[in-house]
C-alpha positions in Angstrom: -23.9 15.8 -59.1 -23.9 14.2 -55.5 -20.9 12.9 -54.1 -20.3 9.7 -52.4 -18.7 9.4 -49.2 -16.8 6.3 -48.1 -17.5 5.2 -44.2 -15.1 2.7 -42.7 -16.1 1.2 -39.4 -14.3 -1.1 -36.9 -16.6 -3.8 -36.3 -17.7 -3.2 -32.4 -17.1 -6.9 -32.2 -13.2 -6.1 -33.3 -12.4 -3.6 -31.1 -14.4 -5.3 -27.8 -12.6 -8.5 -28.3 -9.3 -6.1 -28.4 -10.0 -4.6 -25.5 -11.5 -8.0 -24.0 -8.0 -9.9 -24.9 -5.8 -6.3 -23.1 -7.9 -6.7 -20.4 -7.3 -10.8 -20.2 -3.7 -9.9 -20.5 -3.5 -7.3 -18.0 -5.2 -10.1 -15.3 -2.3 -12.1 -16.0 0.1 -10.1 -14.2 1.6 -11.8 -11.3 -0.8 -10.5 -8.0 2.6 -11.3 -6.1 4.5 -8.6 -8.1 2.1 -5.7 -6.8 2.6 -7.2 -3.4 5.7 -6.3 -2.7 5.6 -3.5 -4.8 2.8 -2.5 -2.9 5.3 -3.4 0.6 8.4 -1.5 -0.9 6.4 1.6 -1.7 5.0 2.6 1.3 8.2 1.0 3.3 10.1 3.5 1.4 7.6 6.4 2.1 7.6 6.0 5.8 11.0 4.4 6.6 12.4 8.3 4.9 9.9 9.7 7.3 11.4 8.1 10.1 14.8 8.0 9.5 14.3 11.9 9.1 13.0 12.0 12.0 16.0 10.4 13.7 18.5 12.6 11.8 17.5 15.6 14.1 15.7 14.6 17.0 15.4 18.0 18.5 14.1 19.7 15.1 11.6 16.4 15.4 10.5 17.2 19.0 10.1 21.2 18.1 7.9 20.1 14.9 5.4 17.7 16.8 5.6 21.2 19.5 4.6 23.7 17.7 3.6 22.1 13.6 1.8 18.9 14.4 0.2 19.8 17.8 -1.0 16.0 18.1 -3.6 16.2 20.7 -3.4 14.3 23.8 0.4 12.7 23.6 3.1 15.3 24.3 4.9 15.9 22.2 8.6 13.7 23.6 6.1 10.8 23.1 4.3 11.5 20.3 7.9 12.1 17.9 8.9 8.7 19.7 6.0 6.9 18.7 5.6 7.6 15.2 9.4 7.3 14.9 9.0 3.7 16.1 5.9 2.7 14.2 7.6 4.4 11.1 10.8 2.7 10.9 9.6 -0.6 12.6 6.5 -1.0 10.8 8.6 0.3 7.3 11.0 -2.9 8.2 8.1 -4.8 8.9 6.4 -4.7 5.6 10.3 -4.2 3.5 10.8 -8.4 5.1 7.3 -9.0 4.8 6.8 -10.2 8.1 3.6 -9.3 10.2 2.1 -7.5 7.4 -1.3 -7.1 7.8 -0.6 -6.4 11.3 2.7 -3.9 10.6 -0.1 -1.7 8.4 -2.7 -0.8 11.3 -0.1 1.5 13.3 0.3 3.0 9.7 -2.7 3.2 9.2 -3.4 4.9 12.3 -1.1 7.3 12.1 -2.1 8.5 8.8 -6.1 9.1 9.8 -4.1 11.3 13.1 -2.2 13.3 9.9 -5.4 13.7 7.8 -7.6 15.0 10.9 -5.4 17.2 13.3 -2.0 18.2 11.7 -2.5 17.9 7.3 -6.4 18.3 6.6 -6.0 19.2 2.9 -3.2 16.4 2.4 -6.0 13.7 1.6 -4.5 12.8 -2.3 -1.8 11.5 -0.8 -3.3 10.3 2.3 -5.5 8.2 0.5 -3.0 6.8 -2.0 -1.1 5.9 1.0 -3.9 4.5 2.9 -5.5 2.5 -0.3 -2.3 0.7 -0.4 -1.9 -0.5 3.5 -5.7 -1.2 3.1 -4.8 -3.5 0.3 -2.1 -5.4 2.3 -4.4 -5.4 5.5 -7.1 -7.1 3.2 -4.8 -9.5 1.1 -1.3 -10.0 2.9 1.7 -9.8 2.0 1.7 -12.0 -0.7 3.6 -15.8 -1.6 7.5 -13.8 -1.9 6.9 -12.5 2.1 8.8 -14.0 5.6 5.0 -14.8 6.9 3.9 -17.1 3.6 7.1 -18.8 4.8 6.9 -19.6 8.2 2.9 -19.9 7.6 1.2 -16.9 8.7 -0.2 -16.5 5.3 -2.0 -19.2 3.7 -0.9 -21.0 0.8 -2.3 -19.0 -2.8 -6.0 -20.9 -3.0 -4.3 -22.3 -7.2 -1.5 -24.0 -4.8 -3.7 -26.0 -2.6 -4.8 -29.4 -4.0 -7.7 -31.8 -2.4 -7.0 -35.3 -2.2 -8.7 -37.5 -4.6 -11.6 -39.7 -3.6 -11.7 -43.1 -5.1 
């Protein structure tokens, strides 16, 4: 005697228009939010770098000596610089205020780790580096210092064009 089996399917339509309607959701989330997310996170990462840094200036100066071996820069200068860049540019970006300019030290600094002192760090390096990229590329967003004194323009939605009558 054959047996019957019972099939149930999820219409394709069903589940696309679910994942349609998460993904229409998801787009919805306030670009502004990730923003300064996006400005607190990697504040956070290299403001502790810094302030490390400054915490034991002679450890710092022996690491860039014999650790990081940054070519060029001695290493007094070097442990200054990226001191300065990390705190200052960490501030920068915390206030929102010269973003997109406040990530190209960072960003500098990070392609210097990645080729002479951390080759095989590039996971983090390139989380890191995706996110200044991002703020470079788009700003600090509406809830930053330069959106209010008008170094960022207003969000394309806020502008409105005069009628013509």
């Amino acid at each position: 005697m054959p047996t019957q089996q019972m099939v149930t399917t999820v219409p394709v339509a069903g589940v696309r228009g679910r994942i349609d309607r998460a993904l229409e959701l998801a787009g919805r989330f306030p670009l502004p939010v990730i923003q300064v997310l996006f400005r607190l996170a990697i504040a956070a990462v290299f403001l502790k770098a810094g302030l490390n840094k400054l915490a034991s200036w002679e450890l710092t100066v022996q690491l860039f000596q014999a650790e990081y071996k940054v070519p060029v820069l001695s290493p007094d200068f070097a442990a200054a610089m990226s001191t300065t860049f990390e705190i200052g540019c960490s501030v920068l970006l915390i206030l929102g205020l010269g973003t997109r300019l406040a990530t190209l030290p960072l960003l500098g600094m990070i392609a210097v780790i990645q080729t002479f002192v951390y080759p095989n760090a590039y996971a983090e390096h390139l989380i890191w580096g995706s996110i200044l990229l991002f703020l470079l590329t788009r700003g600090g967003g509406p809830w930053s210092v330069d959106r209010l004194i008008g170094l960022e323009p207003p969000s394309p939605a806020a502008v409105t064009t005069p009628v013509r009558r």
